[in-house]
KOLDREN-172697 format. One record per residue: residue in one letter; residue number from 0; x, y, z of N, C-alpha, C in turn. Coordinates in pm, 1 decimal, always signed. Layout:
<node "A", NUM, <X, Y, Z>, <X, Y, Z>, <X, Y, Z>> ...
END
This chain:
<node "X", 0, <+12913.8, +10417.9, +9990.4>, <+12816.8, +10465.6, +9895.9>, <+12879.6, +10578.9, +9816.2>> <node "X", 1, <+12924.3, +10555.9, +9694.2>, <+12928.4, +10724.5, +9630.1>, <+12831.0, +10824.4, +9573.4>> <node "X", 2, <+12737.1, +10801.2, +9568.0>, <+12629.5, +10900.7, +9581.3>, <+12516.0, +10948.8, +9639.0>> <node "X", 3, <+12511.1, +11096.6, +9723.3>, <+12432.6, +11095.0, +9811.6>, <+12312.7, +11070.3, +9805.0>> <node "X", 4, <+12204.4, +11041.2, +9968.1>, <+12100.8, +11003.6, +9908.5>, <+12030.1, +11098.3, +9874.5>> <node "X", 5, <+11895.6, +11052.3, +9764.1>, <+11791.7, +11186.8, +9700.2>, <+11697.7, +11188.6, +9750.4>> <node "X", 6, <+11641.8, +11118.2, +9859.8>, <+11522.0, +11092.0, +9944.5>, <+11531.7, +11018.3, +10038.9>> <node "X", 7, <+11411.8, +11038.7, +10119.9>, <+11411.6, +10969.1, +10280.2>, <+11275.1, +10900.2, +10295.9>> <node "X", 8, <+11228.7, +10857.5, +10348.0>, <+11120.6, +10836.3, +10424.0>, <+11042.4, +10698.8, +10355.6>> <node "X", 9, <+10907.4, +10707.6, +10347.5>, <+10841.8, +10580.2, +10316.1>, <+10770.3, +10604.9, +10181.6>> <node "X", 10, <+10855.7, +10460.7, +10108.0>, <+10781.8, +10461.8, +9964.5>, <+10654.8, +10473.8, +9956.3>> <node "X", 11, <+10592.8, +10555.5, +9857.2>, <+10465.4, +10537.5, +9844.4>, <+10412.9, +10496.9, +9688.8>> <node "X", 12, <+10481.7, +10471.2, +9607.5>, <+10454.4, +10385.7, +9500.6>, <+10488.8, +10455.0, +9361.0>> <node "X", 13, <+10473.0, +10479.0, +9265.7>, <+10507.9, +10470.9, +9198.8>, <+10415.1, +10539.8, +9046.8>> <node "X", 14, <+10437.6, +10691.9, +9006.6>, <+10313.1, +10740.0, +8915.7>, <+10406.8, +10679.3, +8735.0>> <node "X", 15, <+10324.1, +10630.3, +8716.4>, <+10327.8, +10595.6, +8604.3>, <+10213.9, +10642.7, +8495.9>> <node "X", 16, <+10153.8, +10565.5, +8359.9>, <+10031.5, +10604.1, +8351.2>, <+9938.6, +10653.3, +8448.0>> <node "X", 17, <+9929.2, +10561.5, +8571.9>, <+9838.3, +10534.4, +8656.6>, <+9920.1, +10570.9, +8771.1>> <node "X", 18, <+9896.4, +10600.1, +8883.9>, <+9908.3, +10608.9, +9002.1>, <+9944.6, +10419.4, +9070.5>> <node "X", 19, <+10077.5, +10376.1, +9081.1>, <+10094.7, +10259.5, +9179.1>, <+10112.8, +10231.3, +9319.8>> <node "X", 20, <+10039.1, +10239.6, +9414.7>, <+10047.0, +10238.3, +9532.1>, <+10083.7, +10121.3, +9572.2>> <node "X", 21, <+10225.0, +10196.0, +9681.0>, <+10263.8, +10111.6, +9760.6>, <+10201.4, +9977.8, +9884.9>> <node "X", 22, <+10267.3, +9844.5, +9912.4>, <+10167.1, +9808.8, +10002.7>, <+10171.1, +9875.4, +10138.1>> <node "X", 23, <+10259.1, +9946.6, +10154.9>, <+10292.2, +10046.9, +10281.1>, <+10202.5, +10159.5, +10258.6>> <node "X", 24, <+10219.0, +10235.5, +10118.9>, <+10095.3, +10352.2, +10166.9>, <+9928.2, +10297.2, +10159.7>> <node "X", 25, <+9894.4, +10161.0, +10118.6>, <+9796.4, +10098.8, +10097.5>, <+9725.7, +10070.2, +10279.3>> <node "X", 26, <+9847.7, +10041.4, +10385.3>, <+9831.4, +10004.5, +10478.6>, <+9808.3, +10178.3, +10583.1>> <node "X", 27, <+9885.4, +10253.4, +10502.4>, <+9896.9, +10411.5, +10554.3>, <+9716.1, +10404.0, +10579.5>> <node "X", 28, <+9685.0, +10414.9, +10444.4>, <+9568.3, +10469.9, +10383.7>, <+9444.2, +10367.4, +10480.2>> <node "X", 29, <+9462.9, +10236.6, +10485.5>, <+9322.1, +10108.1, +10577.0>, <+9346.6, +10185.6, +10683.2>> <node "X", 30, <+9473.6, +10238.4, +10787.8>, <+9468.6, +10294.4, +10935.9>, <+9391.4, +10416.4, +10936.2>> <node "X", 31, <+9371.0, +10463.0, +10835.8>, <+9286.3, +10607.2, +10843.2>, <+9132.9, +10615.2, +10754.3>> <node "X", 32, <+9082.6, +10533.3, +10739.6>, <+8949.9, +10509.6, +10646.4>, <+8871.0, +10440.9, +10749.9>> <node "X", 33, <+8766.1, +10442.0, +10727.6>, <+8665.0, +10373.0, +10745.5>, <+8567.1, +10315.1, +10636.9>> <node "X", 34, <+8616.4, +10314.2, +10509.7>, <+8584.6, +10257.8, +10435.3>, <+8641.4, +10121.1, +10364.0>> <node "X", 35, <+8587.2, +10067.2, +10401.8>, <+8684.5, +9921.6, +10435.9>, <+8539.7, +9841.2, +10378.2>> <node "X", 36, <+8555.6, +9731.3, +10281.8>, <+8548.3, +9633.6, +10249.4>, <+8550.2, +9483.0, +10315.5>> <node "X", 37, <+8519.7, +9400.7, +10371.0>, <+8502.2, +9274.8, +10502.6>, <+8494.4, +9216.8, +10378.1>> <node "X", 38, <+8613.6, +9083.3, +10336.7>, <+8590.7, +8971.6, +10245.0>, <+8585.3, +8865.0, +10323.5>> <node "X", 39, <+8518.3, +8721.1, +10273.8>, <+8539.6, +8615.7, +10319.5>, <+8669.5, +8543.0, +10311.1>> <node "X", 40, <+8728.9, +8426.9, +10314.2>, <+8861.4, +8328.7, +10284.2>, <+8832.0, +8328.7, +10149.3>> <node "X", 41, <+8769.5, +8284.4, +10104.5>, <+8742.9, +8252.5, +9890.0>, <+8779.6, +8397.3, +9877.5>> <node "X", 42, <+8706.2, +8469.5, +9906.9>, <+8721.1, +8640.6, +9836.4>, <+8844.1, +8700.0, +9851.7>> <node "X", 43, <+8901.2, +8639.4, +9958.8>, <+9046.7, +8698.2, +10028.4>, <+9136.3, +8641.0, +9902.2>> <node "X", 44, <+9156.3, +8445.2, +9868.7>, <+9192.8, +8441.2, +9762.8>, <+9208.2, +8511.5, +9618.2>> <node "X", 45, <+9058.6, +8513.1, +9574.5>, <+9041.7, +8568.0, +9437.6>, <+9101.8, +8705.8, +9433.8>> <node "X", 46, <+9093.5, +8845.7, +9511.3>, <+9100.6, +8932.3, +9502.5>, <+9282.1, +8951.5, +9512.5>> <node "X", 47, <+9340.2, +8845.8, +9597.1>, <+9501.4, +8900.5, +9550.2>, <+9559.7, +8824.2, +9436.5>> <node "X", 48, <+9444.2, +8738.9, +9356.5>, <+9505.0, +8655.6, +9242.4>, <+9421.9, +8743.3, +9153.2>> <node "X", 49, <+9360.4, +8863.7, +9189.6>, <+9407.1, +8985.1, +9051.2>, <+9237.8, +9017.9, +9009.9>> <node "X", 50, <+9165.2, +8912.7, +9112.7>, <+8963.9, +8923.6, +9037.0>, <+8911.3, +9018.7, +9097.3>> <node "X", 51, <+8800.5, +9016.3, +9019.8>, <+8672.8, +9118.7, +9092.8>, <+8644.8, +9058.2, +9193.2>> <node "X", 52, <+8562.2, +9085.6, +9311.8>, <+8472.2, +9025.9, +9411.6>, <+8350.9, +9064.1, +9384.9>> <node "X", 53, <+8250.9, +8924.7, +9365.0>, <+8116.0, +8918.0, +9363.6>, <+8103.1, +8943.2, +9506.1>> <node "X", 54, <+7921.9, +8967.2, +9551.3>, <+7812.1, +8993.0, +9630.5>, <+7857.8, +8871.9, +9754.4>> <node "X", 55, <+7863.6, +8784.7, +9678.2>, <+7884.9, +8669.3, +9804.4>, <+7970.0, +8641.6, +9878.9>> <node "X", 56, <+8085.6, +8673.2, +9806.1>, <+8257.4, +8748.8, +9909.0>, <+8221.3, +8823.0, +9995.2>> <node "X", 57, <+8147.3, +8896.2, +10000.3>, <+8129.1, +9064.1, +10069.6>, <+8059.4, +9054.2, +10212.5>> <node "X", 58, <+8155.5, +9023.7, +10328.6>, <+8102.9, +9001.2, +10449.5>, <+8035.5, +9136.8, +10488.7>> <node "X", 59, <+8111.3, +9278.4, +10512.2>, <+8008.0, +9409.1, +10546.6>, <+8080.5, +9423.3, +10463.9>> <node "X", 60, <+8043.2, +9635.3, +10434.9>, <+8083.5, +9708.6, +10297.8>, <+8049.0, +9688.8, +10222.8>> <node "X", 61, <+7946.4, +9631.2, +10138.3>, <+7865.9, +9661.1, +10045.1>, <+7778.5, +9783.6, +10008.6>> <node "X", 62, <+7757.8, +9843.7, +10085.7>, <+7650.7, +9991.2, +10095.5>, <+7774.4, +10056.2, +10051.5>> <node "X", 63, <+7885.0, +10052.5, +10045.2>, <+7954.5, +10155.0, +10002.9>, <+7977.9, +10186.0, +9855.6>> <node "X", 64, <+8022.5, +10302.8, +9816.8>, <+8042.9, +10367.8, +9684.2>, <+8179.9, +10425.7, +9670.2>> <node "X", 65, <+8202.8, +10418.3, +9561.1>, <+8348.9, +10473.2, +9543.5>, <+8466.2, +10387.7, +9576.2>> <node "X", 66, <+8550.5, +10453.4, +9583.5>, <+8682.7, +10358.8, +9636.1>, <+8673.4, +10303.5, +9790.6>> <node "X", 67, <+8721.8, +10201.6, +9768.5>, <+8743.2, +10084.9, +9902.9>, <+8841.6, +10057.0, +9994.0>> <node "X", 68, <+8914.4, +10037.8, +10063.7>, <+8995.0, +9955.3, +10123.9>, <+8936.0, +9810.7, +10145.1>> <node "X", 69, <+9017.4, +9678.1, +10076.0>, <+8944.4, +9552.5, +10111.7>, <+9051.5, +9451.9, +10213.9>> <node "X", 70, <+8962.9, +9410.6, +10305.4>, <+9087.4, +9336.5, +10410.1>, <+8962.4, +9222.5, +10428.7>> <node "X", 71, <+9068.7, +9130.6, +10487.2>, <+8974.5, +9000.7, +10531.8>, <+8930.7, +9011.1, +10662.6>> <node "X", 72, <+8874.0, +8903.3, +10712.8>, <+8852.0, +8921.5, +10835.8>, <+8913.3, +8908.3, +10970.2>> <node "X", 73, <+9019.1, +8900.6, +10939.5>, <+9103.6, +8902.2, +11057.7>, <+9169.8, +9075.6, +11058.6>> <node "X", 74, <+9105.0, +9166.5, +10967.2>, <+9148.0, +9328.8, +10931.0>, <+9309.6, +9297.7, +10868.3>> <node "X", 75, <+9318.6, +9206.5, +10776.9>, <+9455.9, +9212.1, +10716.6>, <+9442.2, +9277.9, +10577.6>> <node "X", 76, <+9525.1, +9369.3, +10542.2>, <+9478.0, +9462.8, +10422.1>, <+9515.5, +9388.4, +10304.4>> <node "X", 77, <+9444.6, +9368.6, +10230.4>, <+9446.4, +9311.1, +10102.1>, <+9505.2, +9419.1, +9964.5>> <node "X", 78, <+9406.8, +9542.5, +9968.1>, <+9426.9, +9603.6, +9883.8>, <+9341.1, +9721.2, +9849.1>> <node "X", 79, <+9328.1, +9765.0, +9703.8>, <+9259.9, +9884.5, +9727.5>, <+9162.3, +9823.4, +9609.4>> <node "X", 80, <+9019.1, +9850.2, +9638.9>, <+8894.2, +9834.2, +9508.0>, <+8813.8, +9971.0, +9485.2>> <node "X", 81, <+8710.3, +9923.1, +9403.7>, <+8666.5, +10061.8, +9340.1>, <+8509.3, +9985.9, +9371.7>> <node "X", 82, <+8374.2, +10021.9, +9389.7>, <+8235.4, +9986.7, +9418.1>, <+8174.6, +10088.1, +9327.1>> <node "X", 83, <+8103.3, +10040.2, +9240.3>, <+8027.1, +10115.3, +9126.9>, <+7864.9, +10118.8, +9175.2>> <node "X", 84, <+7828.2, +10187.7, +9014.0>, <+7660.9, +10134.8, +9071.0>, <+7622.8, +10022.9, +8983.3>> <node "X", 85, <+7729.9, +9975.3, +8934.5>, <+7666.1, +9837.4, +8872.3>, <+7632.0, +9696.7, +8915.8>> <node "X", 86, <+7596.9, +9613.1, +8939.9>, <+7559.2, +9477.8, +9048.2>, <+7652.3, +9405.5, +9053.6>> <node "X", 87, <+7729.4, +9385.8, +8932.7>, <+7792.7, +9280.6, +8937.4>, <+7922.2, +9334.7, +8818.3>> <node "X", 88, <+8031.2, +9311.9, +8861.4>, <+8128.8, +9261.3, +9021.0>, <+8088.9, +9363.8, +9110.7>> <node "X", 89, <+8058.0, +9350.6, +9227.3>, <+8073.0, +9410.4, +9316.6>, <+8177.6, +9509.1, +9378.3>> <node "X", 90, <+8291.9, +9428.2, +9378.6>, <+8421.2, +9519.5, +9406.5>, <+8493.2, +9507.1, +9260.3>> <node "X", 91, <+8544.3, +9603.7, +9206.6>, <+8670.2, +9587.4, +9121.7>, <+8784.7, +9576.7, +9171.5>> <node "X", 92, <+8858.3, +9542.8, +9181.1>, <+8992.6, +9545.5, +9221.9>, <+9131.5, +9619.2, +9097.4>> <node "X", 93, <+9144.2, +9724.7, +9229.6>, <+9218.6, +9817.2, +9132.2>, <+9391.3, +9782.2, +9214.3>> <node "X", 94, <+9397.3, +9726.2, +9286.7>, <+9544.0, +9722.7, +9336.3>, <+9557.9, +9579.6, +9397.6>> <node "X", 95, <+9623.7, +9489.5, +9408.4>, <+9593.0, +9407.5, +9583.2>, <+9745.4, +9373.8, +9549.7>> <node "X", 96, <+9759.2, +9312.0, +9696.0>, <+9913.5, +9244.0, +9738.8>, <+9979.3, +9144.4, +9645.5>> <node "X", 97, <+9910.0, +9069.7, +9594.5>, <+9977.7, +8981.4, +9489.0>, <+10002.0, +9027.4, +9387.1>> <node "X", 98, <+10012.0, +9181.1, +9334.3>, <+10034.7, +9234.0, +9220.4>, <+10209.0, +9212.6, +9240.0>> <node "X", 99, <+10274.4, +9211.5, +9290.4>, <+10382.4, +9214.2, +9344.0>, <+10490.9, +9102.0, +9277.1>> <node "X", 100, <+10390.3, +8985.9, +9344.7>, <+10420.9, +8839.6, +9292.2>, <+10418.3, +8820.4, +9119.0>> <node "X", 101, <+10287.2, +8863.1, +9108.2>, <+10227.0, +8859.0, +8921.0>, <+10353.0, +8919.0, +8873.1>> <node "X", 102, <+10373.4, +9005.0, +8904.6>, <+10500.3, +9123.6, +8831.9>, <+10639.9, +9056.2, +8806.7>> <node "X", 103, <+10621.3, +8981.8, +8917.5>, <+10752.0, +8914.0, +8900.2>, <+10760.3, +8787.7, +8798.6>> <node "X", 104, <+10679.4, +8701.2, +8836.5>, <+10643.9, +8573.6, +8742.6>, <+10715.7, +8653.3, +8614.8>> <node "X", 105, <+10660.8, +8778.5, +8575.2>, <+10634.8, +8805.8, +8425.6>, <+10773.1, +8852.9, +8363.9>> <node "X", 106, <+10877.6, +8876.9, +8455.6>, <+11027.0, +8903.5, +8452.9>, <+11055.6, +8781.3, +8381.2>> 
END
C-alpha cells in the first residue's frame, strides 16, 4: 500500500445533499430502536424496489410517527421509512437495501 490509512472502523454512509446511510449503520440503528415497522412478503418486495408502503403491507407499526425502521417478518432489516399524518402511503420509504442494486443498473 503506499498510502497510509485515513480511517478505521465501520462505514456509515455517506453526507451528500442528504444524509446516505449505510446498510451496516441501517442495521446499527434496527438493534437499538424499537421503532420498527412489521411488513408483509408483497410489502417486503415493493419497499426494496424503491415504493411507499400502503396500510395493507403494515403487519404492526402503524401507530407510529416519525421515522421508522422497516423489516419483514422474519426481523430482516429492510430499511429506513418516514410515517406522516397523512393516510396514504403509509410508510415513505426514505432508504431500503435495493438502493444499492438501482445505483448500479444506472452506471
Amino acid at each position: 500500500m503506499d498510502r497510509a490509512p485515513f480511517s478505521a472502523g465501520t462505514y456509515l454512509g455517506e453526507l451528500r445533499r442528504v444524509f446516505e446511510p449505510s446498510p451496516s449503520f441501517v442495521d446499527f440503528l434496527a438493534a437499538r430502536t424499537d421503532r420498527k415497522v412489521v411488513v408483509n412478503e408483497k410489502g417486503e418486495w415493493l419497499f426494496v424496489c424503491g415504493r411507499d408502503l400502503f396500510a395493507e403491507s403494515v403487519v404492526s407499526g402503524a401507530e407510529l410517527r416519525g421515522r421508522v425502521v422497516v423489516v419483514n417478518e422474519r426481523d430482516e432489516v429492510l430499511g429506513l421509512g418516514s410515517i406522516g399524518g397523512r393516510p396514504k402511503p403509509l410508510v415513505t420509504n426514505t432508504f431500503d437495501r435495493g438502493w444499492y442494486l438501482r445505483r448500479e443498473s444506472k452506471r
